[in-house]
Backbone as a printed PyTorch tensor [residue, N CA C, xyz], in Angstrom:
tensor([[[ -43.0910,   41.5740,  -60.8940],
         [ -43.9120,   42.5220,  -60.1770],
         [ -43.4090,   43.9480,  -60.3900]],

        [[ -42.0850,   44.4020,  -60.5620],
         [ -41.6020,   45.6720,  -60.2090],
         [ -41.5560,   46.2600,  -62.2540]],

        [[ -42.0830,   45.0830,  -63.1110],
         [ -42.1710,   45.4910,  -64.2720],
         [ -43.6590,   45.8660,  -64.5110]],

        [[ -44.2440,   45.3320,  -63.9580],
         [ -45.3370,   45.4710,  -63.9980],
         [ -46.0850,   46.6580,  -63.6100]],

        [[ -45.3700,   46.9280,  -62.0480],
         [ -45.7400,   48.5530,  -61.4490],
         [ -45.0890,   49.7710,  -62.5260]],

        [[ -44.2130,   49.6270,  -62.8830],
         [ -42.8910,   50.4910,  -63.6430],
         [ -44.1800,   50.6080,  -65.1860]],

        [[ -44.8080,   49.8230,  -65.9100],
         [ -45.5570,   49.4880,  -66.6980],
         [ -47.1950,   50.5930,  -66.3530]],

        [[ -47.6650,   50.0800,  -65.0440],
         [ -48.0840,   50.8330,  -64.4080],
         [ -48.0140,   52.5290,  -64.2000]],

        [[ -47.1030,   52.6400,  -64.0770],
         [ -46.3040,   54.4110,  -63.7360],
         [ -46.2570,   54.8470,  -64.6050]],

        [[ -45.7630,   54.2170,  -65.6720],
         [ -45.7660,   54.9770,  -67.1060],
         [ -47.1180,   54.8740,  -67.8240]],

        [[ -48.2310,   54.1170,  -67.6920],
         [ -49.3860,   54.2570,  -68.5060],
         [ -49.7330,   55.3950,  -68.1040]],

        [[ -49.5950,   55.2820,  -66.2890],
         [ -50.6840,   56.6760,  -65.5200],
         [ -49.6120,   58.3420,  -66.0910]],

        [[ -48.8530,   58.3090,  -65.8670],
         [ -48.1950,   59.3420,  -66.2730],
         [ -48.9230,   60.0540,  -67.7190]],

        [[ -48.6490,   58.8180,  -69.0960],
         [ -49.2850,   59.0980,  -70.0660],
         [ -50.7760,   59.6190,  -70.3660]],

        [[ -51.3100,   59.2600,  -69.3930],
         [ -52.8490,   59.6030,  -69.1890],
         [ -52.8330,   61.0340,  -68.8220]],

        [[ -51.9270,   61.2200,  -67.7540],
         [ -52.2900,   62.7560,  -67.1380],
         [ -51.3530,   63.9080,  -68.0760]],

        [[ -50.5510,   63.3050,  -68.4230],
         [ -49.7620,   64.0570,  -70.1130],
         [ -50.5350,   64.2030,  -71.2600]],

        [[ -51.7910,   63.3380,  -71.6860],
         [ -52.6520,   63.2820,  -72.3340],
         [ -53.7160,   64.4700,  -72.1760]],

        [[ -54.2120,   64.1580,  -70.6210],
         [ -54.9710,   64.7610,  -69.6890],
         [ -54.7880,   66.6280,  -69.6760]],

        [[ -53.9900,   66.4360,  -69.6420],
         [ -52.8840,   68.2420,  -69.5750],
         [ -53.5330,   68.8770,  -70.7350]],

        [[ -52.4950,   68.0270,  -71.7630],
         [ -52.5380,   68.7600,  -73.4920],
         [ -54.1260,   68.9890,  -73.9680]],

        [[ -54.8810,   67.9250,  -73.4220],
         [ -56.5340,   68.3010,  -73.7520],
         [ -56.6870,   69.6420,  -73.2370]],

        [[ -56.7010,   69.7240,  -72.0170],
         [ -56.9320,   70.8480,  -71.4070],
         [ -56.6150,   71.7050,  -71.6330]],

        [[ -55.0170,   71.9150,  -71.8400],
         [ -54.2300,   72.6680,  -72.0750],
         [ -55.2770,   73.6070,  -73.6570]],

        [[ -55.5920,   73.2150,  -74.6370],
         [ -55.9070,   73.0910,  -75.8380],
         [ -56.8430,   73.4880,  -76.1370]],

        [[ -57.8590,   73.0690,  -75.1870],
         [ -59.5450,   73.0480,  -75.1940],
         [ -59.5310,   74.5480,  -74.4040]],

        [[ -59.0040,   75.0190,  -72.8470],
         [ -59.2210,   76.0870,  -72.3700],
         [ -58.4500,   76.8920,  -73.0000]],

        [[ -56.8430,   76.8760,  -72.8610],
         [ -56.5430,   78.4290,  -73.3780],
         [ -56.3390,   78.5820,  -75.0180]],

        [[ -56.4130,   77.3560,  -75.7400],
         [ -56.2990,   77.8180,  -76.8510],
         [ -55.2380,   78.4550,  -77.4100]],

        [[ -53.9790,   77.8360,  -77.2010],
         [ -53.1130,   78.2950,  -77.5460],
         [ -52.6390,   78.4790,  -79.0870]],

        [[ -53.3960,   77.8660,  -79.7800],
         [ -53.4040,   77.4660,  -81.5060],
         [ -53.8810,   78.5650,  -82.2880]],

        [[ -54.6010,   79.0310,  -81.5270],
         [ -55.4610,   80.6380,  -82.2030],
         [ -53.9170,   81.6460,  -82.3600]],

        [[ -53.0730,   81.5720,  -81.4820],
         [ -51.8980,   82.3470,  -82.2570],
         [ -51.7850,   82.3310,  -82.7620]],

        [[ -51.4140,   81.4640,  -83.6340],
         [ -51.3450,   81.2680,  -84.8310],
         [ -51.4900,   81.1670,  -86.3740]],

        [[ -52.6410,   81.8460,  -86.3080],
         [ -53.9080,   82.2960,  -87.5220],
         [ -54.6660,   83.3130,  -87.0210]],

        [[ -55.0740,   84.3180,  -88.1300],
         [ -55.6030,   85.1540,  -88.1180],
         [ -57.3170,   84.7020,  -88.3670]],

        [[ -58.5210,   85.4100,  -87.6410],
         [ -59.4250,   85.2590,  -88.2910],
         [ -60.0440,   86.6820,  -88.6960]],

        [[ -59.7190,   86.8420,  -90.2800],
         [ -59.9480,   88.2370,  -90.9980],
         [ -61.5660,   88.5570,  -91.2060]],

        [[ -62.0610,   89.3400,  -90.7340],
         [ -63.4290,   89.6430,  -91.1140],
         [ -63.6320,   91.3530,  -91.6410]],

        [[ -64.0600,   91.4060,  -92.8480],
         [ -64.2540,   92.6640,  -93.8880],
         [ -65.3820,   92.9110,  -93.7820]],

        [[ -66.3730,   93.6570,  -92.7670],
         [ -67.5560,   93.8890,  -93.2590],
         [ -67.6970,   95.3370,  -93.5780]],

        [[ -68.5210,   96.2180,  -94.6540],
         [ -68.7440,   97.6500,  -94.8270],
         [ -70.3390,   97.6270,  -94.0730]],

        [[ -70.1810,   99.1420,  -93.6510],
         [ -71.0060,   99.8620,  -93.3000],
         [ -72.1160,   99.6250,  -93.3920]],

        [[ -73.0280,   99.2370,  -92.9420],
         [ -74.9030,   99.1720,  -93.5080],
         [ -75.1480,  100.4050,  -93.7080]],

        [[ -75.8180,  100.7290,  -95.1390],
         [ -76.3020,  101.8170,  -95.4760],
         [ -77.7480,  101.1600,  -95.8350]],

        [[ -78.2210,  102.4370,  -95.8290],
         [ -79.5910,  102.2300,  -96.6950],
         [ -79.7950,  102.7370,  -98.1250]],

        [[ -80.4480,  101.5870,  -98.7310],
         [ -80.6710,  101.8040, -100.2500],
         [ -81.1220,  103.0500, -100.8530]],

        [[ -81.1290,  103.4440, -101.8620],
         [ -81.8150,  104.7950, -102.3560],
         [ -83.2670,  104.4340, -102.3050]],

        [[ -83.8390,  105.2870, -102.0140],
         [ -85.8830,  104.8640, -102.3300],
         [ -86.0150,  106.0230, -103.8180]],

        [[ -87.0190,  105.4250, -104.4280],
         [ -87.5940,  105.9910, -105.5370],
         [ -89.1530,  107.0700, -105.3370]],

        [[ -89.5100,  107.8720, -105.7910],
         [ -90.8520,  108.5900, -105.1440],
         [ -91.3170,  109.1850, -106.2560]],

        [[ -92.9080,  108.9500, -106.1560],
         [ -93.3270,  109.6860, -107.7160],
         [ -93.3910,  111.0830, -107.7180]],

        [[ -93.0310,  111.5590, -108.4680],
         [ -93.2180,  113.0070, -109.3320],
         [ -94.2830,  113.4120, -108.9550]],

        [[ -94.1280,  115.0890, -108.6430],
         [ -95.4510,  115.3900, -107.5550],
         [ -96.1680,  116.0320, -109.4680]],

        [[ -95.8750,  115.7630, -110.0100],
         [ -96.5240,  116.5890, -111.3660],
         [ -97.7080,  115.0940, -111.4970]],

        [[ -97.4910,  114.2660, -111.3650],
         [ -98.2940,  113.0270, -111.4930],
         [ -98.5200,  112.2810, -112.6560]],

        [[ -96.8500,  112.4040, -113.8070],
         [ -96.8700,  112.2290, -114.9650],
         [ -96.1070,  110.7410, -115.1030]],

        [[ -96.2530,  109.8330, -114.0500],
         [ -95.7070,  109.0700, -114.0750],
         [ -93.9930,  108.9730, -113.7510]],

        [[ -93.4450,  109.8310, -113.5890],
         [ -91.9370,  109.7210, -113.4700],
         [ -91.8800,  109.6620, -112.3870]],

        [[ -90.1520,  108.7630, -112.1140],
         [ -89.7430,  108.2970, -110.5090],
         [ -88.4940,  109.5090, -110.6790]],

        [[ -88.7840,  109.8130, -109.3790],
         [ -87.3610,  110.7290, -108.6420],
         [ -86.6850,  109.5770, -107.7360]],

        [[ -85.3310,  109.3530, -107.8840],
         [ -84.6600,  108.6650, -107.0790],
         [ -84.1610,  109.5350, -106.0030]],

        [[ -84.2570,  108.9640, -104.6820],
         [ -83.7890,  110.0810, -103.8590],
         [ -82.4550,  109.1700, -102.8550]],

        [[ -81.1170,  110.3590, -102.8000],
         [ -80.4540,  109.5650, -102.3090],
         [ -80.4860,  109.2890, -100.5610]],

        [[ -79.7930,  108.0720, -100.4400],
         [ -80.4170,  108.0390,  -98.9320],
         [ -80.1250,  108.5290,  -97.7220]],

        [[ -80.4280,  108.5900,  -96.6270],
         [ -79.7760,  109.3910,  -95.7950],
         [ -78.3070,  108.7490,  -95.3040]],

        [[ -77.2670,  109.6130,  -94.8530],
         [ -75.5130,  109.2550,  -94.4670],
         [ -76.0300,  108.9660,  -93.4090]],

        [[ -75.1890,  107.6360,  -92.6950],
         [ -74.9520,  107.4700,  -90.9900],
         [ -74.2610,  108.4100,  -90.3840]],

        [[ -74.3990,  108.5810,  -89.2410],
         [ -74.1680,  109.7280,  -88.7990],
         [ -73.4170,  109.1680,  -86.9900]],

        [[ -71.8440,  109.9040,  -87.1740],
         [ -71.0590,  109.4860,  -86.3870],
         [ -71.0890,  110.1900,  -85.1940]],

        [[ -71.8600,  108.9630,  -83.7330],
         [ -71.9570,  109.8760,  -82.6040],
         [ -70.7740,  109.7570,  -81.6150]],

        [[ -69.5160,  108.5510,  -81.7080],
         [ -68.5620,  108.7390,  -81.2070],
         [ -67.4710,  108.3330,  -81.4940]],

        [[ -65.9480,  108.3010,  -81.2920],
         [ -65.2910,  107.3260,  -81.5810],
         [ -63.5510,  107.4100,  -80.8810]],

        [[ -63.0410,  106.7910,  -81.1660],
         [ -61.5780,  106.3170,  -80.7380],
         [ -60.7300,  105.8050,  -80.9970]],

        [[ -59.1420,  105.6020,  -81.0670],
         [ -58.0350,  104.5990,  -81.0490],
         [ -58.1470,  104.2700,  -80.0050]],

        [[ -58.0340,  102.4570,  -80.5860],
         [ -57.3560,  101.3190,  -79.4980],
         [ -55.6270,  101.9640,  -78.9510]],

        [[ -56.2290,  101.4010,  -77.4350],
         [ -54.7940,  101.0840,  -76.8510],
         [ -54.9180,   99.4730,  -76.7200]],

        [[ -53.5490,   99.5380,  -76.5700],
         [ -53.0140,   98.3080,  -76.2800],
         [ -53.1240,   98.1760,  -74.3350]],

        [[ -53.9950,   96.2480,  -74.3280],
         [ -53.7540,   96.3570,  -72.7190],
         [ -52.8680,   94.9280,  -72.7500]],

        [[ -53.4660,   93.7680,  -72.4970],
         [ -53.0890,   92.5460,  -72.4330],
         [ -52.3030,   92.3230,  -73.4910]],

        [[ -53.0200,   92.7970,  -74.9260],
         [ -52.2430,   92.3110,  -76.1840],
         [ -52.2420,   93.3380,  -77.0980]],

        [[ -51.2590,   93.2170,  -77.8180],
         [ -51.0490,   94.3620,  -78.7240],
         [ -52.3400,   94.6230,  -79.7880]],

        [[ -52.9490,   95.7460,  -79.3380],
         [ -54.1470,   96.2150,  -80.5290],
         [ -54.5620,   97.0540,  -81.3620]],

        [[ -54.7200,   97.6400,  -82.4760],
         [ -54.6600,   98.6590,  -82.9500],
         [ -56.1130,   98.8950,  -83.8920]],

        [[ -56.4280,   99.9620,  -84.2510],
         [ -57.3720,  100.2730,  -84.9410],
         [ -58.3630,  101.5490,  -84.2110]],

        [[ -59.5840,  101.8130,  -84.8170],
         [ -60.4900,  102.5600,  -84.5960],
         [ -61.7300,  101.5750,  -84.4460]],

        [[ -62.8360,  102.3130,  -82.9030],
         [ -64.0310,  102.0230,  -83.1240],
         [ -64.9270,  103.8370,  -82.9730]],

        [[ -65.3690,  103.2200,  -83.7150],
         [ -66.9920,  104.3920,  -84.1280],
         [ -68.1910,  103.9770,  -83.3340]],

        [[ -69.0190,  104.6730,  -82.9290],
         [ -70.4870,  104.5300,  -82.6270],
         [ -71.1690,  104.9690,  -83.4750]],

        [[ -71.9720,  104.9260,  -84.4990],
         [ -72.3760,  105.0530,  -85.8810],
         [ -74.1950,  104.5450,  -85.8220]],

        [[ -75.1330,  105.6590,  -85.8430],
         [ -76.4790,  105.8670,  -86.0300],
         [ -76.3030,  105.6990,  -87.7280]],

        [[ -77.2550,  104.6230,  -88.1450],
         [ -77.5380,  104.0890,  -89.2980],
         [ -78.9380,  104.7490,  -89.5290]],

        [[ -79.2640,  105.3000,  -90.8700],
         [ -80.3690,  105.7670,  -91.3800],
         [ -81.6230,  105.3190,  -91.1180]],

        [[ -81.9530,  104.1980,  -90.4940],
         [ -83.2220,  103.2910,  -90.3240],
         [ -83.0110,  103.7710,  -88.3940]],

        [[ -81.7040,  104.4990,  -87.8320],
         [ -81.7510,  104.5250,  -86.4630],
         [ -81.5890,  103.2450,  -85.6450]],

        [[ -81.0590,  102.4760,  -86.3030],
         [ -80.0670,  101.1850,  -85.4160],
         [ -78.7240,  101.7970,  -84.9750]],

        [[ -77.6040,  101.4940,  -84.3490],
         [ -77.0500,  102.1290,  -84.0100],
         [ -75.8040,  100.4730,  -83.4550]],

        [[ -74.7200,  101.3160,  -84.7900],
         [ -73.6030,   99.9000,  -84.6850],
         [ -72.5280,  100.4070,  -84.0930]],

        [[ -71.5550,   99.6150,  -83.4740],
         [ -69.9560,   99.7260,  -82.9530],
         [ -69.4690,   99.1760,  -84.0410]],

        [[ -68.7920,  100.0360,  -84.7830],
         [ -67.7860,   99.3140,  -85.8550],
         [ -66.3030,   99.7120,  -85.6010]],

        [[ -65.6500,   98.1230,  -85.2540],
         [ -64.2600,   98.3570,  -85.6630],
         [ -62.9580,   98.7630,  -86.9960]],

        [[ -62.7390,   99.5960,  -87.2220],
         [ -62.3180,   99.7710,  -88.7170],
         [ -60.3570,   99.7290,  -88.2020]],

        [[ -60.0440,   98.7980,  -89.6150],
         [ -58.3130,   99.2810,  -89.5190],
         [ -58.2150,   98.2440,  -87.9310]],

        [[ -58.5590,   97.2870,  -87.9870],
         [ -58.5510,   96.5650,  -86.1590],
         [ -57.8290,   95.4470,  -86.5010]],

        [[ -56.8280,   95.2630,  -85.6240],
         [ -56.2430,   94.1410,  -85.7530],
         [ -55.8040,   94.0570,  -83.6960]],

        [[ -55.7310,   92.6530,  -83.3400],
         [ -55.5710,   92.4500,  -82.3160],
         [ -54.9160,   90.9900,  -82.1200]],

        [[ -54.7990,   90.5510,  -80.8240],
         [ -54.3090,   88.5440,  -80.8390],
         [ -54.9540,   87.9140,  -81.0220]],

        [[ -55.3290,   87.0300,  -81.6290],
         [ -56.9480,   85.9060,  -81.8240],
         [ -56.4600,   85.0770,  -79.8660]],

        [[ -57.9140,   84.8980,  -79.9180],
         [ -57.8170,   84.1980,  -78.6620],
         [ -59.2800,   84.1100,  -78.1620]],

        [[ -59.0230,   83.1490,  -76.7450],
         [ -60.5180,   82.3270,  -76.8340],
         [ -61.6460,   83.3940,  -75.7700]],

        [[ -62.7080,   83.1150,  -75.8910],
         [ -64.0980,   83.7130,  -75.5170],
         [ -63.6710,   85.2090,  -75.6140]],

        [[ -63.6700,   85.7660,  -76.7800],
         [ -62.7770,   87.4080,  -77.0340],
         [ -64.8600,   87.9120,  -77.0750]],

        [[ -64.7800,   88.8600,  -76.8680],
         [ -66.1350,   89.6520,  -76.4660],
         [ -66.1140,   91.1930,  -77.0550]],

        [[ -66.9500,   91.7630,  -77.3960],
         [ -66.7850,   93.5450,  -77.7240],
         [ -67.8800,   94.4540,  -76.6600]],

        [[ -67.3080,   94.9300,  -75.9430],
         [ -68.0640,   95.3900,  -74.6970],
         [ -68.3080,   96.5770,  -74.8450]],

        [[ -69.3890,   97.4290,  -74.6410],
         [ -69.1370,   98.9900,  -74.4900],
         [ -68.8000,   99.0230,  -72.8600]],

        [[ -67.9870,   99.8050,  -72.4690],
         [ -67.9440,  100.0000,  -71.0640],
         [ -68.2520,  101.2830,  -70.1420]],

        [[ -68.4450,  101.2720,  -69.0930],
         [ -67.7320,  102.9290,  -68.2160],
         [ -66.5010,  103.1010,  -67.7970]],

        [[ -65.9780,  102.2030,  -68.0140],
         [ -64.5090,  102.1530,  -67.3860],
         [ -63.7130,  102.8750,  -68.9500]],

        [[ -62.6060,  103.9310,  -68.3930],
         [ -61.8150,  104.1800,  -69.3930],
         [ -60.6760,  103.1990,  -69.9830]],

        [[ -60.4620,  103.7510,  -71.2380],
         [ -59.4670,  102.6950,  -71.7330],
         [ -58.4450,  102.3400,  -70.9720]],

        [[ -57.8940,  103.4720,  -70.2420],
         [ -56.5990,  103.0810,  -69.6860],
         [ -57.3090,  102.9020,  -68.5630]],

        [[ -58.3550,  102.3830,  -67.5800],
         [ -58.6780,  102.2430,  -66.3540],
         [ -58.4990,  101.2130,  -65.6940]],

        [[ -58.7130,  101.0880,  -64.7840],
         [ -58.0690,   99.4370,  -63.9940],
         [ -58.6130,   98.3970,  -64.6560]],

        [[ -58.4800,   97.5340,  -64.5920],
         [ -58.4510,   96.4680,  -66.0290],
         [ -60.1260,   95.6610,  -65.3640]],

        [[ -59.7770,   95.2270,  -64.0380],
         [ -61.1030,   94.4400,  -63.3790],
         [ -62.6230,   95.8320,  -63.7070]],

        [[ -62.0410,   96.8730,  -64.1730],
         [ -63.6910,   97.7350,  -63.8760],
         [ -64.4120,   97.4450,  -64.8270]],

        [[ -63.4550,   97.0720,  -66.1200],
         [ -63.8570,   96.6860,  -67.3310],
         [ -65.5240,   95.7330,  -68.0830]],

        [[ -65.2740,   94.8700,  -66.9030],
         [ -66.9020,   94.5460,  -66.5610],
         [ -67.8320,   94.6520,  -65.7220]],

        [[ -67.5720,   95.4180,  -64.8630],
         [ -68.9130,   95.8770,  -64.2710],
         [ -70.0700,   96.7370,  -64.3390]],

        [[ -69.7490,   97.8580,  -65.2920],
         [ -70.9260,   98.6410,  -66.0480],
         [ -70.8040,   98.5790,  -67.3740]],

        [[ -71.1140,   97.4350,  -68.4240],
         [ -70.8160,   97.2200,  -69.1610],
         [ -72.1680,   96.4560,  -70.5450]],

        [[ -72.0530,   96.9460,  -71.5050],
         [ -72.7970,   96.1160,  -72.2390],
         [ -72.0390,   94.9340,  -73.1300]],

        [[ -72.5240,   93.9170,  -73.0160],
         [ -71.7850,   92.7080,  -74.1930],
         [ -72.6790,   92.7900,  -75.7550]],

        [[ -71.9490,   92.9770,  -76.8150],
         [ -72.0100,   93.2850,  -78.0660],
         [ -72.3670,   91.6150,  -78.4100]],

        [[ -71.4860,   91.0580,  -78.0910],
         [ -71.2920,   89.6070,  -78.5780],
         [ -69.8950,   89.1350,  -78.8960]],

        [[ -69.8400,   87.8620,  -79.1870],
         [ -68.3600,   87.8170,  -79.7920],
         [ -67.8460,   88.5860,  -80.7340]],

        [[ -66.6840,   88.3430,  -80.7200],
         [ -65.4290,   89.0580,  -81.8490],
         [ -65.3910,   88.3640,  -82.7940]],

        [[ -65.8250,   88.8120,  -84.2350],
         [ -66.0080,   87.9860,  -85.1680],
         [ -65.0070,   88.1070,  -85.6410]],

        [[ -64.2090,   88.7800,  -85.4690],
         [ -62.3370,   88.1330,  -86.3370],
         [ -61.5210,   89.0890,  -85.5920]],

        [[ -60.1660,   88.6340,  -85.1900],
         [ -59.1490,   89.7990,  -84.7820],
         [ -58.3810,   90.5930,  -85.7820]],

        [[ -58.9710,   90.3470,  -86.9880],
         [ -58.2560,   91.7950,  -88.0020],
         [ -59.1010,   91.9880,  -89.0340]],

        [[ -60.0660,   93.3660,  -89.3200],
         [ -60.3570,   93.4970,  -89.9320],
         [ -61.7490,   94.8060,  -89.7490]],

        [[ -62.4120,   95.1850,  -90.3350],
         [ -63.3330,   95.7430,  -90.1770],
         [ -64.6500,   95.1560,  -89.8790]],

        [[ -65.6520,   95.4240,  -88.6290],
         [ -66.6270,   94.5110,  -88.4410],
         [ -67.5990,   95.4830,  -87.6330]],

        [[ -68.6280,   95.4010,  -88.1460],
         [ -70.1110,   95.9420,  -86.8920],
         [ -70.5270,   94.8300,  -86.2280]],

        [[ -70.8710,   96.0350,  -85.0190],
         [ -71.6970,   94.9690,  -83.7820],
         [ -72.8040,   95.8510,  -83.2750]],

        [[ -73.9740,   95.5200,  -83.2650],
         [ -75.3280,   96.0160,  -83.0620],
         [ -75.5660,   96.5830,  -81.3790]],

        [[ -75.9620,   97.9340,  -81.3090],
         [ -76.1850,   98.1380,  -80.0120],
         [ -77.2370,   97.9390,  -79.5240]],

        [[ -77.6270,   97.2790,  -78.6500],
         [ -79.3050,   96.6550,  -78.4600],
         [ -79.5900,   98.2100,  -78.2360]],

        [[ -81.5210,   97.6450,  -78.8970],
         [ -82.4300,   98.7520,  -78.7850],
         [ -82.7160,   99.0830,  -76.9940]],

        [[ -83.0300,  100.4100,  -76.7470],
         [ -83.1800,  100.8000,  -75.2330],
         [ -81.6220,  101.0290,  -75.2170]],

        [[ -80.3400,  100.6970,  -75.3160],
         [ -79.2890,  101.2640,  -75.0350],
         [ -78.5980,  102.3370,  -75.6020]],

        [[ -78.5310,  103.0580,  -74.2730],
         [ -77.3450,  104.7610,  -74.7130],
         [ -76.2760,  104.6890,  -74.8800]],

        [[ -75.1560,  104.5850,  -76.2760],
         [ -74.4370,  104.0660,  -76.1230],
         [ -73.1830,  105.5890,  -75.8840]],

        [[ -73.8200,  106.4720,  -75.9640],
         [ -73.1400,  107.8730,  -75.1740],
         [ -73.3910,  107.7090,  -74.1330]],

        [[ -73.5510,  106.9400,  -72.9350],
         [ -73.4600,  106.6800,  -71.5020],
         [ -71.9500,  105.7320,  -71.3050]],

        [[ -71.5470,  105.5160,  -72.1630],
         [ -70.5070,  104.7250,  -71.9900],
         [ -69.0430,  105.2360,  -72.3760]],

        [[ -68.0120,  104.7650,  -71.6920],
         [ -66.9190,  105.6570,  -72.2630],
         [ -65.7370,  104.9820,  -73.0780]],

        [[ -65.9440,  103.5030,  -73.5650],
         [ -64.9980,  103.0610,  -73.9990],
         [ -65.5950,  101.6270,  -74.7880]],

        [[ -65.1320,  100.8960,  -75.1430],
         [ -65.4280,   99.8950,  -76.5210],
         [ -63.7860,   98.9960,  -76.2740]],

        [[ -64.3560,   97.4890,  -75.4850],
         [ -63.3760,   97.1830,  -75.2030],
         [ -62.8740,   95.7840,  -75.5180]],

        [[ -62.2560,   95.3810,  -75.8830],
         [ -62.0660,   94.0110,  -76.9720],
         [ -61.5230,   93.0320,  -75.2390]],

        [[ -62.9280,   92.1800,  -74.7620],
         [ -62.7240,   91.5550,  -74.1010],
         [ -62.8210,   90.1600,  -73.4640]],

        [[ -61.4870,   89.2210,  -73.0140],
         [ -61.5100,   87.9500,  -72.7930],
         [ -62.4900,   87.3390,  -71.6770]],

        [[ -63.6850,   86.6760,  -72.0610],
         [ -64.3720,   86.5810,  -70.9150],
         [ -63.8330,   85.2630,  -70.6050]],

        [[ -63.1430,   84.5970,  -70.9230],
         [ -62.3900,   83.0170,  -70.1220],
         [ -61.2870,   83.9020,  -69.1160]],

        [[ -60.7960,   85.0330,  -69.2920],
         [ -59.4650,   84.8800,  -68.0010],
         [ -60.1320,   86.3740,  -67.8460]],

        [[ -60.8550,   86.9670,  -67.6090],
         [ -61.0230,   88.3900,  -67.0100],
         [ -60.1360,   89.4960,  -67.5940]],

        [[ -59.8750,   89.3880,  -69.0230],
         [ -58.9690,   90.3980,  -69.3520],
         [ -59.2170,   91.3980,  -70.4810]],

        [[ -58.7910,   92.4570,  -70.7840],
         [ -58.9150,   93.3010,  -71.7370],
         [ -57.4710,   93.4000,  -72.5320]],

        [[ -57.7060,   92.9290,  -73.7510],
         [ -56.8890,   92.7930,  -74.9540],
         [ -56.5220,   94.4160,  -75.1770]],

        [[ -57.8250,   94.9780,  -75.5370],
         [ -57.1730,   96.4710,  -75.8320],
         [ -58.3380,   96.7670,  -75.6950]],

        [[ -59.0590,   98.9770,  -75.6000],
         [ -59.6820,   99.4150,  -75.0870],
         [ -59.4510,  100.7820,  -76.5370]],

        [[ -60.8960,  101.4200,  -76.5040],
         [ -61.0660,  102.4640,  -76.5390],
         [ -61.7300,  103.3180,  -76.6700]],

        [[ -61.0900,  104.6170,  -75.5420],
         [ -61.7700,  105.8020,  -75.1870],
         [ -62.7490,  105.9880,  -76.2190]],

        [[ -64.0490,  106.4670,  -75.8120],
         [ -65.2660,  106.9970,  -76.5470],
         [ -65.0910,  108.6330,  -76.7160]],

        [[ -64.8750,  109.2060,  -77.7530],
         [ -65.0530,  110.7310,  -77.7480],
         [ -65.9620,  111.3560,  -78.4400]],

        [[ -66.8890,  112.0450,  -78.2780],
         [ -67.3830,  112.7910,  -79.7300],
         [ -66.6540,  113.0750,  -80.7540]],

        [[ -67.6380,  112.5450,  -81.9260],
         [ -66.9220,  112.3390,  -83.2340],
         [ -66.7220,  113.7610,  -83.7480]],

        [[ -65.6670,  113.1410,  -84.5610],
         [ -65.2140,  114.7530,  -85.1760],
         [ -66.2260,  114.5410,  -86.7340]],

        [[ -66.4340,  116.1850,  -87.6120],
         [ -67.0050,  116.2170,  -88.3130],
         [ -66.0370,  116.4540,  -89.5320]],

        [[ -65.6830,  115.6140,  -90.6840],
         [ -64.4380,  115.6430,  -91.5750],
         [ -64.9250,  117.0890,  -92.6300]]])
């Protein structure tokens, strides 16, 4: 009998040791330390358009296309996790209007989000979502990447661009929105 319970104690133990590591695994994701997910995307530009010759002799004028045009931008600080890089607010020639991270590297980790916010970079960490737009996920923690600002949104109403964990309420890193400088 007392091998049997002892037999007992140790299956249940194993179950909830089992039980843990799932969990453990599945929520925080501790494995994403461990690898980078690199994403390289460039700039959307628009193509050159071609236009006929006002002489009407058949010839194409190629015309080049219009530059995006930079309405804000910033260095990451570091909050939760060490982050570095630049985001831009960047009006694209067709007038879409992307958040691109350039030079970004941060911690991989789980439900990571790109928020525009009102809260400043360095501001209390909980304000971080309450006047806030969600971009969508973080398509890699190092690398250069756009994220689309929905149409109807001002994204000069906002003061910061904030790389954020929506599983634990946290902000990885943040940054201040400024008017862009002109190089």
């Amino acid at each position: 009998m007392a091998t049997r319970r002892r037999t007992w104690i140790w299956t249940a133990a194993a179950v909830v040791v089992v039980a843990l590591a799932a969990v453990t695994l599945i929520w925080f994701q501790p494995q994403k330390l461990f690898y980078d997910d690199r994403v390289d995307e460039s700039l959307p530009t628009a193509a050159a358009g071609e236009t006929p010759a006002a002489d009407g002799g058949g010839a194409v004028i190629t015309v080049a296309p219009p530059e995006p045009v930079d309405l804000a931008a910033g260095t990451f600080v570091s909050r939760e996790h060490e982050t570095f890089g630049t985001a831009r607010v960047v009006r694209l020639p067709d007038g879409q209007v992307v958040v691109r991270l350039e030079g970004f590297e941060t911690s991989n980790g789980p439900a990571l989000h790109v928020y525009l916010s009102q809260n400043p970079a360095t501001g209390e960490e909980a304000a971080f979502d309450e006047q806030f737009v969600d971009l969508g996920p973080l398509k890699g923690n190092v690398g250069d990447q756009n994220y689309v600002v929905p149409a109807g949104v001002d994204p000069t109403g906002y003061t910061s661009v904030v790389i954020w964990c929506d599983r634990f309420d946290a902000a990885f890193g943040a940054a201040d929105l400024g008017p862009a400088t002109m190089a």
